[in-house]
Structures are given as C-alpha cells and as structure tokens.
GUVEXDO-448773 format. One record per atom (N, C-alpha, C): x negated, y, z negated; residue in one letter. Coordinates in pm, whole numbers, padded with zeros to 5 digits, always signed. Atoms other than C-alpha are relative to their C-alpha. Layout:
<tivexs>
XYZa/...
</tivexs>
This chain:
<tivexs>
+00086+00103+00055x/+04987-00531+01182x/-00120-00026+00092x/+00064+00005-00091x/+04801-00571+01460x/-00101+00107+00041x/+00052-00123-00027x/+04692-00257+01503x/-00141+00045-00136x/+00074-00004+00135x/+04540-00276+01115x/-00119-00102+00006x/+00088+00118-00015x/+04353-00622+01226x/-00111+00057+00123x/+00032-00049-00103x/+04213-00408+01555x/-00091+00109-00073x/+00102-00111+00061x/+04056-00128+01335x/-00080-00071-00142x/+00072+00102+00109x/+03931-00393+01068x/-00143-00062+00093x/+00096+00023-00086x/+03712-00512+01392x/-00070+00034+00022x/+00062-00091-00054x/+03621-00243+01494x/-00127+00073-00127x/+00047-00045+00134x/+03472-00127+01123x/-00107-00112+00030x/+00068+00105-00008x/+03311-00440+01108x/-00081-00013+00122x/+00070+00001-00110x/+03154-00408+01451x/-00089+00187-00030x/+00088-00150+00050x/+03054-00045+01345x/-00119-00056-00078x/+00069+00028+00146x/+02910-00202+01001x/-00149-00074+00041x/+00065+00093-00050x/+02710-00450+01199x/-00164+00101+00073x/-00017-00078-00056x/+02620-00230+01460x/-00138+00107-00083x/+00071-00105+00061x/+02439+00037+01206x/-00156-00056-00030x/+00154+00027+00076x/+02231-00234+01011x/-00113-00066+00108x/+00105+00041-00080x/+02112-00381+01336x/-00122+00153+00033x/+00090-00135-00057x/+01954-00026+01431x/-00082+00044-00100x/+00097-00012+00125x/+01828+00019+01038x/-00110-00100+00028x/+00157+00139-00013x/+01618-00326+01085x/-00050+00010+00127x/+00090-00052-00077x/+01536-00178+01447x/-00105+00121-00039x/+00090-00135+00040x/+01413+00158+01345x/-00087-00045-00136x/+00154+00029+00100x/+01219+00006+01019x/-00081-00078+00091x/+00156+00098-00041x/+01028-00261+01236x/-00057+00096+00112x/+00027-00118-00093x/+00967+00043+01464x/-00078+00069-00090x/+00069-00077+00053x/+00848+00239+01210x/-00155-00122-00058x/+00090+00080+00064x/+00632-00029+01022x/-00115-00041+00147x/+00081+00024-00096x/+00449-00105+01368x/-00067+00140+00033x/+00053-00153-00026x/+00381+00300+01419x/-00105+00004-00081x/+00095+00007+00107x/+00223+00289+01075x/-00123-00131-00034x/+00112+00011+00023x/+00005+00011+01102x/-00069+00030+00137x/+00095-00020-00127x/-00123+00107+01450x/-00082+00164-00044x/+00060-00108+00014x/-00230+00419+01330x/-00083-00035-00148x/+00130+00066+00079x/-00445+00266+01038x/-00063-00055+00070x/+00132+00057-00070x/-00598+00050+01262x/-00073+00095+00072x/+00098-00106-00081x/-00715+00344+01482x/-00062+00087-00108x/+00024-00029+00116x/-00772+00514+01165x/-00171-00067-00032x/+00108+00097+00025x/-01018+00210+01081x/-00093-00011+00112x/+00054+00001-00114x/-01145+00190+01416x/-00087+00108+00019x/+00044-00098+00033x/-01214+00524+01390x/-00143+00064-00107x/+00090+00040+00075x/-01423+00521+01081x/-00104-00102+00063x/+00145+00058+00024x/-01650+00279+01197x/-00063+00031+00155x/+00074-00070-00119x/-01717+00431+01568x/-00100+00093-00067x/+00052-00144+00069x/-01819+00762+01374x/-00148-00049-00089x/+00109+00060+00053x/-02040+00519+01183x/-00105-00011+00060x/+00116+00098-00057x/-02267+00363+01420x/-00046+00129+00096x/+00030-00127-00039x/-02243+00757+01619x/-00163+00049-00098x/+00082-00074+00115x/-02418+00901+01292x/-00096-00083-00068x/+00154+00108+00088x/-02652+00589+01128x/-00001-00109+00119x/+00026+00077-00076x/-02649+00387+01417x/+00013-00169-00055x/-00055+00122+00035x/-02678-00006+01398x/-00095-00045-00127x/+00147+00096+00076x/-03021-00053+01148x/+00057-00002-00167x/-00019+00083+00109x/-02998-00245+00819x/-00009+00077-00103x/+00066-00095+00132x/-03030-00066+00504x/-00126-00095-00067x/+00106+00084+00022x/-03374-00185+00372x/-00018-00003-00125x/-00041+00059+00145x/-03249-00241+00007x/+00088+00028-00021x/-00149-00012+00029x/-02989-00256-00201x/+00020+00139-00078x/+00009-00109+00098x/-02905+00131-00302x/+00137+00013-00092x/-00121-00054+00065x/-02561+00088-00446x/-00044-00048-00145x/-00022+00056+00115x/-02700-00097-00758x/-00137+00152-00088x/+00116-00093+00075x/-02943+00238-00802x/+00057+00118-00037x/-00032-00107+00041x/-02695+00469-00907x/+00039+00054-00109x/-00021-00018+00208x/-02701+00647-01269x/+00095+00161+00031x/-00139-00132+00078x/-02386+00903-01356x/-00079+00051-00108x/-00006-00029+00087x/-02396+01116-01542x/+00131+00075-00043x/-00098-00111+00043x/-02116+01386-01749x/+00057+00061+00114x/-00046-00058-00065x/-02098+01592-01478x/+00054-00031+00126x/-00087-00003-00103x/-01883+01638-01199x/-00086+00036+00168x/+00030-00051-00140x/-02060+01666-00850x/+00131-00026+00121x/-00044+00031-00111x/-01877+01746-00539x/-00039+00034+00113x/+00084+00018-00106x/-01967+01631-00212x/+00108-00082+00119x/-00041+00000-00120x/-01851+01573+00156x/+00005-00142+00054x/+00019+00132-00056x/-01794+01198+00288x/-00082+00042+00199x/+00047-00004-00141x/-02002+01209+00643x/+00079-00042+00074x/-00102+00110-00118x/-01751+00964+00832x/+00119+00093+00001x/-00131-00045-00016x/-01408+01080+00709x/-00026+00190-00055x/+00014-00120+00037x/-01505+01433+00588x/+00086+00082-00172x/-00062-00043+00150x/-01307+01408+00261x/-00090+00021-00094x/+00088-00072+00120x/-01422+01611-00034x/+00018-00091-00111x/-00001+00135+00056x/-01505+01364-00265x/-00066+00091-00178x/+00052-00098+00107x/-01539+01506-00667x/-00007-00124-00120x/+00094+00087+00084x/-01739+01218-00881x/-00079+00051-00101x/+00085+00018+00149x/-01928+01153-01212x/-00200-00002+00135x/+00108-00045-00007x/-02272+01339-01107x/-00157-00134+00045x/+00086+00130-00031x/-02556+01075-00950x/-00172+00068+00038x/+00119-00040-00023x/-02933+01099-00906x/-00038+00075+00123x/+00021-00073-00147x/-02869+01195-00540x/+00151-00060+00094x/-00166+00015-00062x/-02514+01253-00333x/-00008-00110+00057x/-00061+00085-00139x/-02400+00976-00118x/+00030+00045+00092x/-00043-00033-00151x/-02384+00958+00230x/+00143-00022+00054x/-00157+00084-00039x/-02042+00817+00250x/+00126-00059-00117x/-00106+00098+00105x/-01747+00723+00027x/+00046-00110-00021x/-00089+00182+00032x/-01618+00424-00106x/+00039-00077+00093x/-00168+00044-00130x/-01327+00385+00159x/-00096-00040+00102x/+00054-00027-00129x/-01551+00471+00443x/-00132-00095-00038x/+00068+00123+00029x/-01819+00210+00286x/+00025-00140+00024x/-00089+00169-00015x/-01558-00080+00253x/+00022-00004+00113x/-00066+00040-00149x/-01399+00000+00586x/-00146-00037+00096x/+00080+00051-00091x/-01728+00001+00804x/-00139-00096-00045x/+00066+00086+00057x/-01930-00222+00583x/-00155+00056-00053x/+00134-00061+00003x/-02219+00001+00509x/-00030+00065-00130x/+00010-00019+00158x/-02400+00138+00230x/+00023+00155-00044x/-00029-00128-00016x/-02304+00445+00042x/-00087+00110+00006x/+00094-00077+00015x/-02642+00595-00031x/-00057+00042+00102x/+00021-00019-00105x/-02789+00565+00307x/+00055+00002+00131x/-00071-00014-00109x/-02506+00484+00528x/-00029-00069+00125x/+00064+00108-00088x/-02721+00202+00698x/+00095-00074-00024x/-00104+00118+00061x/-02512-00107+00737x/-00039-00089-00084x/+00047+00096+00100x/-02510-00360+00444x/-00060-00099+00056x/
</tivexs>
C-alpha cells in the first residue's frame, strides 16, 4: 500500500515537473521570437536612413498611384523581397511592410 501511495507521488511530481519545463521552454521560445522581430524591425529602418537618409518626402506620393490589369514585379530596396503587384505608373521604392515599419514613403522612400 505504501509502496502504491510512493509511486502515485512520484507520477505526480513527474506530471508537475514536465508542465513546469513546457511553460519554461514556451516563455523561452516566445522571448527568442520577439527579439528577433525587433532586430528584424530595427533592421529595416537602419537600412533606411543608410539608403534615403533622414530628408522629408516633399509631397504626398502614396495618394499618386494608378494600377492598372497588369502584374508588375519589383524588388523592395530595404528588405529585398520580390514584391508582384497590380502594375503602377512607376515601381516603388519600398514595400508596404518596409513603409509601415520605418515610417517612410513608398514611392520615394523619403520619410513621411
């Protein structure tokens, strides 16, 4: 009897035991993953101010862009992703992402 109450403990100290190391290793992981977005982000907007430096964009070009049918594809400057869009009067300097993240515009790549 005793012996049955001794390995009931022991289970239960196993059981314990496991999920503490599951809720170590996720908050382990979840801290890996956002430190590497932030450098990520960090990243992006060094590369920014490298390549267009700090000056203003001297209008607004995102409201000057007309699509059309076709499909152009074209190169983001910052992150280098191939970027394959509804066809525009003239490529962008920069994608979306890499717009939102370092605050700048996409046509010229000056900051907003």
């Amino acid at each position: 009897m005793e012996e049955k109450i001794n390995n009931e403990n022991i289970d239960k100290n196993k059981r314990k035991n496991k999920r503490i190391l599951i809720i170590c290793l996720t908050i382990i992981l979840l801290i890996v993953i956002s430190t590497i977005a932030s450098i990520n982000i960090i990243s992006r907007i060094k590369i920014g101010f490298q390549i267009y430096g700090d000056e203003k964009c001297p209008q607004n070009h995102e409201i000057m862009f007309f699509g059309t049918l076709d499909i152009t594809t074209w190169r983001c400057n910052i992150c280098g992703e191939k970027i394959g869009e509804g066809a525009t009067s003239s490529t962008p300097e920069i994608c979306s992402i890499c717009s939102l993240i370092t605050d700048r515009c996409k046509k010229c790549g000056k900051l907003k």
